[in-house]
Structure formats: structure tokens, C-alpha cells
N, C-alpha and C positions, 0 to 999 in steps of 0.2 A: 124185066130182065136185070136190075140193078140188083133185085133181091135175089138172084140165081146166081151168079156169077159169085159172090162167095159162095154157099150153100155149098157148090161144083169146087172150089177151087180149095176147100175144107173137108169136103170130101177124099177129094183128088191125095190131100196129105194124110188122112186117116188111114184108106189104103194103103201108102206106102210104109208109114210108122207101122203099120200091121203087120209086111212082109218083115221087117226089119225084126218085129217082137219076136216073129215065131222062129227065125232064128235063133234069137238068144235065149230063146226057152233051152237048145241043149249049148254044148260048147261054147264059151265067147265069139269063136271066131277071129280072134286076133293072136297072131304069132308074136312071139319077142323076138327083140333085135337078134336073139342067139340063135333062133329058129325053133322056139319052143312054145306049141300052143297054151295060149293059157286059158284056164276055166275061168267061168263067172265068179266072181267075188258072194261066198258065202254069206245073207245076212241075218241075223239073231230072227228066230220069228214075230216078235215080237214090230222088231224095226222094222220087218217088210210088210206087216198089217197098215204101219204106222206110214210107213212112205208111199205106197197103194194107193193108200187113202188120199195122199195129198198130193200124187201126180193124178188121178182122177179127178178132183175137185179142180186143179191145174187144165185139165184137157175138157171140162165142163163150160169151166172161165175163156178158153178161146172160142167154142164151138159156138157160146155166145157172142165173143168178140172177135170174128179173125182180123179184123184190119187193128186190131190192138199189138203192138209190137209185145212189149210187157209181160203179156198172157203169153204170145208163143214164147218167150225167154224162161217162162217160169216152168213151160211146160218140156220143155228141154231140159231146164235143169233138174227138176224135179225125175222125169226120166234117168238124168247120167248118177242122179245119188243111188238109185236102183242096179247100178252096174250097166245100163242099158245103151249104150256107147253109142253104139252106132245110132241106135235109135234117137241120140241127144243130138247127133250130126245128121241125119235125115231131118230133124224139125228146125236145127239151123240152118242150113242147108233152103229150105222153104223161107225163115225167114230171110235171107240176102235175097232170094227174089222177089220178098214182098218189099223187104225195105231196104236196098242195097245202099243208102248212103247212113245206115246206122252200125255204127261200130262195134256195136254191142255183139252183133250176130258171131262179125267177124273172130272177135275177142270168147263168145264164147265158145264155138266151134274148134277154134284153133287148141283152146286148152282140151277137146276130149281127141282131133289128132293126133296130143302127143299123148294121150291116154290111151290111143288104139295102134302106137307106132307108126304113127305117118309121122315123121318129125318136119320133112321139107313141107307137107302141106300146112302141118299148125306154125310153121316160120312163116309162110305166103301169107294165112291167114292175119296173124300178129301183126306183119309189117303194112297191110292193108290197114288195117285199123288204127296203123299208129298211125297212117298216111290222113284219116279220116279224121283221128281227135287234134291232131295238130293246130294250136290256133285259137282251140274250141275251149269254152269251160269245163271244168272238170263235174263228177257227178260222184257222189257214197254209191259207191255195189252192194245192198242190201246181202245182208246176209241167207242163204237155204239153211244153214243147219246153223242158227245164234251162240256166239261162244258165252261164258257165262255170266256177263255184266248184258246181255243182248245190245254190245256197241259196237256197228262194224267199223273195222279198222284200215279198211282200203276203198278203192275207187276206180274207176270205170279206167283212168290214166295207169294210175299206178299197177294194178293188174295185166293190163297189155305189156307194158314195157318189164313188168314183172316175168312174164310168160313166154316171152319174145326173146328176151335174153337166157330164160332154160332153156329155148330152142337151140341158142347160139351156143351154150355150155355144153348142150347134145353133144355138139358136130362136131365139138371141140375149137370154136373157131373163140378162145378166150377173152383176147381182146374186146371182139366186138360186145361179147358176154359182158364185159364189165362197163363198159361204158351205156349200155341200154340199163342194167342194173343201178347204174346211178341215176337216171331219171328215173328210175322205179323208187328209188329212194328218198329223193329230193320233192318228191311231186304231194307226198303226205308225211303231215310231222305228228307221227304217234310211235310209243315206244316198239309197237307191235311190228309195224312197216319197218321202221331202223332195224330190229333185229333181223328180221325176215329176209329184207333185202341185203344187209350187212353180211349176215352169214354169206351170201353166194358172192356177195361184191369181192370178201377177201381170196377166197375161194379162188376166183378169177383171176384176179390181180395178182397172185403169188403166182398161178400159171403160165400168168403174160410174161412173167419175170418184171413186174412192173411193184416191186415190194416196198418198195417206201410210200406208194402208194393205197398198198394194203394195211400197212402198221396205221395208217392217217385212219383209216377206214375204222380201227378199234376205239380211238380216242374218247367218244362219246356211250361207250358201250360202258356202264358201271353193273355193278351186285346190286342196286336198289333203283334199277328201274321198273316201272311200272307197266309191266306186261301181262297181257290179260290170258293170249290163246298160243303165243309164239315161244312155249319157255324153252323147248328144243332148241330153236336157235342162240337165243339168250346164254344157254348153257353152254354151247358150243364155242360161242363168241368169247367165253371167260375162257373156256381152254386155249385158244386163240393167243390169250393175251396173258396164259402163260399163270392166272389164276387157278385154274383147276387142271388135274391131269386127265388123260383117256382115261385111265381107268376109274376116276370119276363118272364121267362122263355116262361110257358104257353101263357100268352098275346101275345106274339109275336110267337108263333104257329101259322102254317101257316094250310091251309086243305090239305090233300094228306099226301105222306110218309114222308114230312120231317115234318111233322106236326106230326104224329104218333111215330116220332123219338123220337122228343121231350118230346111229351107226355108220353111215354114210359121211358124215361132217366129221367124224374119229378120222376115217378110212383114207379122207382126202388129203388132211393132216399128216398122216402115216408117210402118204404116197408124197407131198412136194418137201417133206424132211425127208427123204433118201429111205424108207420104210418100206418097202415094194412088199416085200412078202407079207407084213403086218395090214399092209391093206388089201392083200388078194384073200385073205383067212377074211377080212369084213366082206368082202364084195362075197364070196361064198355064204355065206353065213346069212347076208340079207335076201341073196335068191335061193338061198333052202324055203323062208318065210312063204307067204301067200300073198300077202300085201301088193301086187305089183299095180295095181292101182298106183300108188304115193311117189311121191319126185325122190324119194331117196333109194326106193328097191328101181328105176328106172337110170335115177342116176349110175347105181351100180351095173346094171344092164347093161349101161351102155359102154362104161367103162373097158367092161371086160371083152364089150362086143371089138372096142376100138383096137385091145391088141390079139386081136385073132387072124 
């Protein structure tokens, strides 16, 4: 019986990840906060051979191991890089029952929430997790798709309170957004995390009306830091500080999400300097795109949801 009860209980998730797939064979299934279905995210043929392969190989490595947390984390991940959302929350999902005191589940789950618009649930999820690492030492989050030095730049810590506080910047509830933003930033010291984090830190803090605390926020931000994957932000954070203008900025937006970053990080600018209209022309302009995967075409999403 020892050897049956996984077998059954690998089973048990197989079948569910299946009903899940054959949904997302048509339509996403997920509405935007405006009330607009959106499709699956288009991938090059190429990439979808490529990522197939390696959520197969992913879902081989559990079937041999399901009591390995690991193997199911990768096999979710590997899943949500497919567009496969729900299906990346049905296998998280399994793993909080198999190992409900590892944060990992909670933390990854919670980020494809806010990729499927649940936003209260990936906030539950985040603050559970943050409830979990509390204490605890921190861990590298191995990179799925390596940026191009293959060095990840974050961590098991700084990714929850990273993800937790876009929940809080969702809601609009800014405050709390900034001050979880700062243990997302405080918690790893690499140029990539400072920017990353910085960009929404000031973001925030201008929001809160809490600006002396936002200008402190730029201080460490130079033209010659050494950023590997985060130059969106980077770039943003010199407009910030009054280096570069939008129209910078925007011209060298690329198309996809670090394009929508951008645009997005212009837009917000726009909107707490008294710019209303110059940032409703961006929040349009980023949900013409497709992208709504990425925190900047959601960031605008919700923006616009907030004054409807």
C-alpha cells in the first residue's frame, strides 16, 4: 500500500491538470478586471516545441517523484510559461496539500492569481507565505527562463513581498504597497532587485503622498549600474530622477511586457504630476497590445478599472 497511495494520488492530479488543459486548448478562460475575455497568449512555434518539451520532461521528473516538492514547482512553472494559468494553479494548488508548510507553493500560486485576476486570492496567497518565510532563511529562486549572464537575481523572500505588494498596488491600497516593496528590496542586494523593486517603491510613495520618501528612494539609482535583465526599470528610475524625459523613455520601448513596463512607469509619472490625460492615451495604448500577461498591460487594467 505504501507504493499505491502515491501512484493514486499522481494520478488523482494528472486527471485534474487534464480537465484544466482541455480547457485552455480554446479561449484562456480568464476575463479582465474591465470585463474582457482575454485569449491565450500567442507563442513563436518555435518556443512552444521548446517549452513542451520541457514541461514534459517537468511532469516525467514528478511522476517519478511525487513526494518531491521541486519537481511539482517546476512542473507548474514550466506549465504557466506555456500560458497555461490555471493549469500552473491546479498543480499548486496539489502542492499546498502535499506540503502546506512550504511557501514556495503559496508564493508561486499567488503570482499566476494575479495573472488570472483573482487579485484577493494571490494577496491571501502572498501574505500566507510571507506568514511562512518569516524567521526563516532566505533561498536564490532558480531562474525558468535564465536572463543572459544565467545569474538569478532574486529569492524565495524577495519575490513574495515583491508580488504581495503588486497585490497591494492592485487595490490601490499604496501605502501598504510601499512599505512590503521595501522588504522586497532590502532583502537582496543586486543592481537588478534595487531597480525592480525601486521602480514600484517610488511609484507608491508618491501615491501615499509620502514624497520625501520617494526622492530618498532614487538616491542609489546611477547611469552605471550593473543591470543584467531589469533595464526597463533602470530606465525609468533616470526619468524619475529627472535624467531622462518620457519621450526617452517611450522611443526606446520595446513591444511586449518590457514595453508595457515602460509604458506603464511613463503613464504613472504622467498621472501623480497632474498629466490625467497623458496617462489615459498610455493606459489605452498598452491594452490595444496583447501582452496582458505582464504587470504593466495589468497595471493599466487596473488603473482604468479603478475609475469606472
Amino acid at each position: 500500500m505504501r507504493r499505491i497511495i502515491p501512484v493514486l494520488s499522481a494520478a488523482v492530479l494528472l486527471v485534474t491538470v487534464t480537465a484544466v488543459v482541455r480547457s485552455e486548448t480554446q479561449p484562456s478562460g480568464i476575463t479582465s478586471l474591465l470585463g474582457k475575455p482575454l485569449t491565450a497568449p500567442a507563442i513563436a512555434p518555435e518556443a512552444q516545441a521548446r517549452m513542451e518539451a520541457q514541461l514534459a520532461t517537468a511532469r516525467l521528473d514528478w511522476e517519478k517523484n511525487p513526494a518531491d516538492p521541486d519537481a511539482l514547482i517546476w512542473m507548474g512553472r514550466r506549465a504557466a510559461y506555456l500560458g497555461r494559468y490555471r493549469e500552473a494553479i491546479a498543480i499548486f494548488t496539489d502542492g499546498i496539500s502535499r506540503h502546506p508548510a512550504d511557501a514556495r507553493m503559496y508564493r508561486h500560486r499567488g503570482h499566476r492569481y494575479l495573472t488570472v485576476r483573482e487579485i484577493d486570492r494571490g494577496i491571501a496567497d502572498f501574505e500566507k507565505a510571507a506568514a511562512l518565510i518569516a524567521g526563516q532563511p532566505d533561498q536564490v529562486e532558480p531562474d525558468g527562463i535564465p536572463n543572459a549572464r544565467n545569474i538569478p537575481t532574486s529569492s524565495l523572500h524577495s519575490n513574495t513581498y515583491y508580488h504581495l505588494a503588486l497585490g497591494y498596488y492592485l487595490k490601490g491600497d499604496f501605502g501598504r504597497a510601499a512599505d512590503t516593496w521595501m522588504k522586497a528590496r532590502d532583502v537582496v542586494r543586486n543592481a537588478d532587485n534595487l531597480v525592480a523593486t525601486s521602480h514600484w517603491l517610488y511609484l507608491s510613495l508618491r501615491r501615499a503622498d509620502r514624497t520625501a520618501e520617494a526622492d530618498a528612494v532614487l538616491a542609489p539609482v546611477t547611469t552605471n549600474l550593473d543591470v543584467i535583465e531589469n533595464g526597463s526599470y533602470h530606465q525609468l528610475l533616470l526619468m524619475y530622477k529627472g535624467e531622462k524625459t518620457p519621450e526617452d523613455v517611450l522611443k526606446a520601448a520595446p513591444e511586449g511586457s518590457g514595453g508595457s513596463a515602460m509604458r506603464y512607469g511613463v503613464s504613472a509619472w504622467y498621472l501623480i504630476n497632474g498629466k490625467r490625460r497623458d496617462a489615459e492615451s498610455l493606459w489605452a495604448a498598452i491594452l490595444s497590445g496583447e501582452d496582458w500577461p505582464s504587470f504593466g498591460y495589468l497595471a493599466a487594467e487596473a488603473e482604468v478599472a479603478a475609475r469606472r
